[in-house]
C-alpha positions in Angstrom: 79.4 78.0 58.0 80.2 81.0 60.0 78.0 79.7 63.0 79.0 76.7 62.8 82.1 77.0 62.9 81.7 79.5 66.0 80.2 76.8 67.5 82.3 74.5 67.5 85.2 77.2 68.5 82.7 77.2 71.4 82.2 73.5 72.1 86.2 72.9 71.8 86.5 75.9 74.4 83.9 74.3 76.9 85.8 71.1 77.0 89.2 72.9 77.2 87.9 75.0 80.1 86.1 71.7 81.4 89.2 70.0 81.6 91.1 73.0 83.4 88.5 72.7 85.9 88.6 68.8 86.3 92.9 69.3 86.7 92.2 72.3 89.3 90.0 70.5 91.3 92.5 67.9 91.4 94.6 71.0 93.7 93.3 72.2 96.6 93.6 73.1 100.3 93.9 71.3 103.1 92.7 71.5 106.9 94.4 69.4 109.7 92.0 68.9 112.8 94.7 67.6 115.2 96.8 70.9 115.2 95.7 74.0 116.7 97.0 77.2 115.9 95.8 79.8 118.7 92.5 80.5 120.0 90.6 82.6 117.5 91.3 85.8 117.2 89.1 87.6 114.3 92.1 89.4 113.5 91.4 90.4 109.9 88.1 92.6 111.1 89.6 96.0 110.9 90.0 98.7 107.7 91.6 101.8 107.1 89.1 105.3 108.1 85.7 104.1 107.5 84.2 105.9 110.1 82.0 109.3 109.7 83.5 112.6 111.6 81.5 113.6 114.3 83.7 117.3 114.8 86.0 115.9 117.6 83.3 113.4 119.3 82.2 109.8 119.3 79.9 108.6 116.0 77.2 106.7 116.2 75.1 107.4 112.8 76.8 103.7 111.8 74.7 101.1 113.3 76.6 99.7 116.6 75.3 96.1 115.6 77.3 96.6 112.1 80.5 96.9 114.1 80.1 94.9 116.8 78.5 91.7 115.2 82.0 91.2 113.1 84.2 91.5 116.1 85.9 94.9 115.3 89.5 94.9 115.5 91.4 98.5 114.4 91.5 101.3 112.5 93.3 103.4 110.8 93.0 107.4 110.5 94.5 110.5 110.2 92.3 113.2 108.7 93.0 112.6 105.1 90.9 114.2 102.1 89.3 116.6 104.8 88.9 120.1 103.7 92.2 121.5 105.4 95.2 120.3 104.1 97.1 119.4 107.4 100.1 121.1 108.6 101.3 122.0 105.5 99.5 125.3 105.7 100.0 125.8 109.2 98.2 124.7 112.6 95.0 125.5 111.9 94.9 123.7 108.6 96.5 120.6 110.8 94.0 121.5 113.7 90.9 120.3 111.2 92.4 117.0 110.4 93.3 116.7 114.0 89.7 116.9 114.6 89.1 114.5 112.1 91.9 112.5 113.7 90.4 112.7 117.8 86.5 112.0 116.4 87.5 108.7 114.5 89.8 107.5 117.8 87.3 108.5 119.9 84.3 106.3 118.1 87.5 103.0 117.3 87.9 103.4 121.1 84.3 102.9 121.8 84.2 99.9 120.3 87.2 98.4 121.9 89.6 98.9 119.2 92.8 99.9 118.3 93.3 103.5 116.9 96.5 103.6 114.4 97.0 107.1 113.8 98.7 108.1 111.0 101.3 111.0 111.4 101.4 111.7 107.4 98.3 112.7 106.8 98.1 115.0 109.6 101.7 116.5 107.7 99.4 116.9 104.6 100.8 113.5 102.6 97.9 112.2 101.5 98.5 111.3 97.7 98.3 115.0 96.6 101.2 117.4 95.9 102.4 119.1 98.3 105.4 121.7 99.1 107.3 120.1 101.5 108.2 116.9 103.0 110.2 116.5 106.3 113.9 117.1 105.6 113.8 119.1 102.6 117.0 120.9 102.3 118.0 119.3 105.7 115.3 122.0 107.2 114.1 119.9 110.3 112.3 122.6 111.7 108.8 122.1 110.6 109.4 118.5 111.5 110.2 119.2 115.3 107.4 121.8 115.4 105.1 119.4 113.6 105.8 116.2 116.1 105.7 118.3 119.4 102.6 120.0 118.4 101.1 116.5 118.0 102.5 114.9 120.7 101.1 117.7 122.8 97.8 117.7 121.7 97.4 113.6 122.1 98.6 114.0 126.0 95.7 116.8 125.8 92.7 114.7 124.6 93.8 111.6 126.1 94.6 109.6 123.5 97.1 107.3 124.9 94.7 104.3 125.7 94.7 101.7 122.6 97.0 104.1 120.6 99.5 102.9 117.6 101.6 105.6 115.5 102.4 105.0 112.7 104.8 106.9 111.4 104.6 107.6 107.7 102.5 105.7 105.4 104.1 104.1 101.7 106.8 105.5 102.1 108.6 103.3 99.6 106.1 104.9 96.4 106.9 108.2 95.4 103.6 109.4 95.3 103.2 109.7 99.3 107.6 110.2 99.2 109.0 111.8 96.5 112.5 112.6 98.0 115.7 110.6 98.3 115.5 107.4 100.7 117.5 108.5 102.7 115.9 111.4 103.7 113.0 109.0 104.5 115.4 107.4 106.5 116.8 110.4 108.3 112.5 111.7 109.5 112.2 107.9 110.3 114.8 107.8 112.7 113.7 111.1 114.0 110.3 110.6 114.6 111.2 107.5 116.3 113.6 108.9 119.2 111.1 111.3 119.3 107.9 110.0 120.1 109.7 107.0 122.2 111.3 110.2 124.8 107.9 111.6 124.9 105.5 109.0 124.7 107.7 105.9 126.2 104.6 103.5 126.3 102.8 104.2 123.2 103.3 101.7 120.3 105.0 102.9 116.7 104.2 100.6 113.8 106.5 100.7 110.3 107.3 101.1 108.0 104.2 100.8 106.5 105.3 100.2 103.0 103.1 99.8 100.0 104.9 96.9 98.8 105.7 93.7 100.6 109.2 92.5 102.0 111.1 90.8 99.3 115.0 89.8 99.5 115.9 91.7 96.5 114.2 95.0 98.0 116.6 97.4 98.1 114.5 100.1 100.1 113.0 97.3 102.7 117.0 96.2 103.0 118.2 99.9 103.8 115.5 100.3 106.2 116.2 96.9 107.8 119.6 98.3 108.1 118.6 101.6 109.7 116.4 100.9 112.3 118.5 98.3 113.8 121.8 100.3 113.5 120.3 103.3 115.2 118.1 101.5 117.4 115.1 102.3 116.3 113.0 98.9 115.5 109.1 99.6 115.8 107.0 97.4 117.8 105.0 96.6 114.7 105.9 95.4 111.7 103.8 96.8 108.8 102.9 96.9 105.2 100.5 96.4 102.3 99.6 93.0 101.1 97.3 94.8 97.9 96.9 92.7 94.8 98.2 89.5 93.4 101.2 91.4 91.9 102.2 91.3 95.6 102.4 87.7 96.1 100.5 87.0 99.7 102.1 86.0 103.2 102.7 82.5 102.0 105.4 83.9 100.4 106.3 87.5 101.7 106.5 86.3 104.9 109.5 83.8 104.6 111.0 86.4 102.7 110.5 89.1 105.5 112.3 86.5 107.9 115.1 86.0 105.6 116.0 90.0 105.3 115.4 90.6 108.4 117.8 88.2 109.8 120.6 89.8 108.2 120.7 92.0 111.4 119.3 90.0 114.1 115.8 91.9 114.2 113.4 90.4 116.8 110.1 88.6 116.3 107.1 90.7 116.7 103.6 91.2 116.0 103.1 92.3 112.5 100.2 94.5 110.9 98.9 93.9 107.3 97.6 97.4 107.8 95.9 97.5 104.0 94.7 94.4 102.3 92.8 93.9 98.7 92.8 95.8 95.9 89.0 97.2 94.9 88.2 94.2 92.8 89.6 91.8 95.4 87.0 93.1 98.0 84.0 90.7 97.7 83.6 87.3 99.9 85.8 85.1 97.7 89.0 87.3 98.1 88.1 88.3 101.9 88.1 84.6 102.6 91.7 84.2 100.8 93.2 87.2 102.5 91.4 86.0 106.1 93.1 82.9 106.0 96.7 83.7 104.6 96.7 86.6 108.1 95.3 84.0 110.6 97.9 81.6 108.9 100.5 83.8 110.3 98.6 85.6 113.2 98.9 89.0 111.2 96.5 91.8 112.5 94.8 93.1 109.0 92.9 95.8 108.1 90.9 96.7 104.6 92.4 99.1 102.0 89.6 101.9 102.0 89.1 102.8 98.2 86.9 105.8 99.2 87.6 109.3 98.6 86.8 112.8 100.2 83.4 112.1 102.4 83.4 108.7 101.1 86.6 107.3 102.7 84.9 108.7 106.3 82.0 106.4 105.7 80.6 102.7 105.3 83.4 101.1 107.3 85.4 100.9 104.1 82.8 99.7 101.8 81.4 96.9 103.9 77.9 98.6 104.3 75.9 100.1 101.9 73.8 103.6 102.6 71.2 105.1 101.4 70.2 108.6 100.0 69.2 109.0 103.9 72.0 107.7 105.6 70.7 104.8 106.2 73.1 102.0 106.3 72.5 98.3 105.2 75.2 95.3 105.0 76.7 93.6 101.6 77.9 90.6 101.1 81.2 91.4 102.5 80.2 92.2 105.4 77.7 89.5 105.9 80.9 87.1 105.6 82.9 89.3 107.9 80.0 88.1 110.5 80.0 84.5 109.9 83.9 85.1 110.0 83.5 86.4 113.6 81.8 83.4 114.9 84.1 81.2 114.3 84.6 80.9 117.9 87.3 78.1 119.7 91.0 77.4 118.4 92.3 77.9 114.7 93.6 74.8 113.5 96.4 74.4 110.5 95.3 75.1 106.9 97.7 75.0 103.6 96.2 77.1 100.3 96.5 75.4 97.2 99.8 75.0 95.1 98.7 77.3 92.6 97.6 80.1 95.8 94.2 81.0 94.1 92.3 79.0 96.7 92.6 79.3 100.5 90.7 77.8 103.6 90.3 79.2 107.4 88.4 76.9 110.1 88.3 76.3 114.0 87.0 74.1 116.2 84.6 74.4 119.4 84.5 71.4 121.1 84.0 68.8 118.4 82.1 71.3 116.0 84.0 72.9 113.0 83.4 75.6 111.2 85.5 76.1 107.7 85.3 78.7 105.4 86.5 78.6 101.5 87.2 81.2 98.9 89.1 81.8 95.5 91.6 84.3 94.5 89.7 86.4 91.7 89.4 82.7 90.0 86.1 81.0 89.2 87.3 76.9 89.1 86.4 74.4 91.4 89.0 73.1 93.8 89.1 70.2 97.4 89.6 71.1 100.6 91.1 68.0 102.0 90.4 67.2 105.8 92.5 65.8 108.2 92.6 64.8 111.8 88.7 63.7 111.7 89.2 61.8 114.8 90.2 65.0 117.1 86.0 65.9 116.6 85.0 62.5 117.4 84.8 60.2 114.5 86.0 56.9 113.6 88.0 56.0 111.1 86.1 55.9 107.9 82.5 56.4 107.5 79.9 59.1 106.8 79.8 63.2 107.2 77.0 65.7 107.2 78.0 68.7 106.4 76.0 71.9 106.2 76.9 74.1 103.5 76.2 78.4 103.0 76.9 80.6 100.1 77.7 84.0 100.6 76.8 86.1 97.8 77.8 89.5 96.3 75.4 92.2 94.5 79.0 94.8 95.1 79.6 97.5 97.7 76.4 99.2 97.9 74.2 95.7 96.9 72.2 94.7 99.7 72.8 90.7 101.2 70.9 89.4 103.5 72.3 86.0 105.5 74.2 83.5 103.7 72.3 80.6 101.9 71.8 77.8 103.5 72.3 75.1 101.1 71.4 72.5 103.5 73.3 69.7 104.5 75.5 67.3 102.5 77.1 63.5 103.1 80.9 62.8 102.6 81.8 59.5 102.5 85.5 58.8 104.2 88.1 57.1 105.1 91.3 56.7 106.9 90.2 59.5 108.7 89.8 62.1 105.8 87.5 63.5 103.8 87.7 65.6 100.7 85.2 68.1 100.0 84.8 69.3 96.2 84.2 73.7 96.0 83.1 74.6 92.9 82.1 78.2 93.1 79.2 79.9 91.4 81.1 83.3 90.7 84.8 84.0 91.4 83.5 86.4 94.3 81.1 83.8 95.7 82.3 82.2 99.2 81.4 79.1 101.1 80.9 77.9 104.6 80.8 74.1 105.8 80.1 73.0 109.2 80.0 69.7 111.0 80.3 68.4 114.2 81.6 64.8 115.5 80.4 63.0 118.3 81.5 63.8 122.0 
């Protein structure tokens, strides 16, 4: 009685979870061939540290081809979870993670990227307790000290080309801020003036936050507030987008524009300067997050989950490496390279209703790439093309499409290519065509490509 009964529980379970399947597939995303968003721009290839120390020189024990094949955008770095402690216990603890600091810009700037260094964890703020925080006791001293010592010792090493400072990083969570706001406030404004009399040219990026603009943020309001009343607006936007809690630019965005409104703040570029939580780092998620920042032409870059030696290593988890430092991609990373040739323009794309299922494609020409991935969900969704006769076809008829799957064995599981599933035929008309994505695992991505006549 017992197992049968289980087995029906079973069989009744199946069919419920059947039909949610049949009613999500029923949602989906959508791609629209005749509008163009921008020539692609591979702007979600960059992570946060990732790269080994080398003292104050280039590193080259990573593979060049496992940087370069996936179109290498940014970094970020500062000398965090390095043995000294940063400035905290005086210059020569700072002078180690300055060292850690000059290595990784030196080895970002030989691959033709951008360096974001980050001015807390040179302070000593990087998740541990510490003493003392700019401000305390309305002590700016150690803060003046602090930001000319650094600004001197970047004119000294030449680290002006390709440079971005950001200024303090999650500021809004107490465990990197654990004093009033407005103190936060006060170094913000500070550090600002500062680094814009000395270093006129060089680009600041904040505030960094760990959570995303939303209109009933009180902290992202007063900061709003701040920097346009003392004029002291970054050229970068930036925050976190970690986590489904968090909602994703679909939605934070309109709500950034909303806030920031209130005082007339400008338009400018915006960084997504750490994206995915650790479970959310697999090709599913990567494609979810890639198309919701090339949706809104947001520079991203990786959270880095690592810790001491590990967060200086593996390019934030998308290579594996052996007992002998040898490295070897996952199946991350093998989707970050797919990802980076997807050469041509970037055309429009809409995630599903429910946002666990998002699309990114381009065109070259009259061939089209498209790439498809859930939200942490395994269910089977459409991706819904438009604008079929922008390629080169007619009306209705048939498509060929060749379809990969990108698999994933976790961080240190070695991929090799995507599988090539072959090639599949759509019928269509009225010049759309509905493909059906019903992933094998909720980390498993999917290509399709096709290409209309000329």
């Amino acid at each position: 009685m017992r197992s049968t009964a289980i087995f029906n529980l079973l069989l009744s379970s199946s069919s419920l979870l059947e039909a949610a399947s049949i009613q999500r597939a029923a949602d989906g995303a959508s791609v629209d061939l005749s509008k163009a968003t921008g020539d692609a721009k591979f702007l979600a290839s960059g992570w946060i540290y990732g790269f080994p120390d080398n003292g104050t020189s280039v590193d080259t024990r990573i593979p060049a081809n496992y940087i370069t094949d996936i179109k290498f955008r940014a970094t970020r770095a500062g000398g965090a979870q390095t043995p000294t402690r940063g400035w905290i216990e005086g210059q020569k603890s700072y002078l180690g993670r300055f060292q850690s600091t000059l290595s990784n810009y030196r080895t970002a700037r030989k691959y033709g990227g951008t360096f974001i260094l980050l001015v807390h964890d040179l302070w000593g703020a990087d998740g541990s307790s510490i003493p003392l925080y700019p401000g305390d006791k309305n002590d700016w001293a150690q803060t003046d000290a602090f930001l000319k010592q650094l600004v001197s010792d970047i004119k000294a090493n030449d680290m002006l080309d390709g440079l971005v400072l950001d200024i303090w990083n999650e500021p809004d969570i107490d465990l990197f801020w654990p004093r009033p706001w407005d103190q936060y406030l006060s170094y913000y404004v500070r550090a600002h003036n500062y680094f814009k009399s000395q270093l006129p040219t060089t680009l600041i990026s904040g505030p960094s936050s760990a959570n995303a603009p939303g209109v009933n943020d009180a902290k992202w309001k007063a900061w709003l507030k701040s920097v346009s009343g003392n004029k002291t607006i970054p050229d970068i936007y930036s925050w976190h987008q970690i986590g489904d809690w968090q909602r994703e630019p679909d939605r934070t965005i309109p709500d950034f524009k909303t806030i920031k409104a209130v005082h007339n703040m400008p338009d400018l570029p915006i960084d997504i300067n750490e994206y995915a939580w650790p479970s959310e780092q697999n090709p599913a998620n990567t494609v979810f997050y890639i198309a919701q920042l090339e949706r809104y032409n947001l520079r991203g870059l990786r959270a880095n989950w690592g810790s001491g030696s590990g967060l200086h290593d593996t390019l934030a988890n998308l290579v594996g490496t052996t007992d002998k430092k040898t490295y070897y991609p996952n199946g991350e990373w093998q989707l970050y390279k797919y990802y980076a040739n997807m050469v041509g323009t970037r055309v429009a794309t809409t995630a599903s209703a429910d946002r666990k299922f998002d699309v990114f494609a381009t065109k070259s020409g009259n061939s089209v790439k498209i790439i498809a991935g859930t939200r942490s969900v395994k269910a089977a969704y459409n991706i819904t093309i438009t604008g079929l006769s922008s390629v080169g076809f007619p009306d209705s008829g048939s498509l060929s499409a060749r379809v990969y799957r990108f698999d994933w064995a976790g961080a240190n599981g070695k991929v090799g290519a995507p599988v090539d599933l072959g090639t599949k035929t759509f019928t269509y008309s009225g010049g759309k065509v509905t493909f059906n994505v019903d992933p094998a695992t909720n980390s498993t991505a999917y290509a399709y490509e096709f290409t209309g006549k000329s």
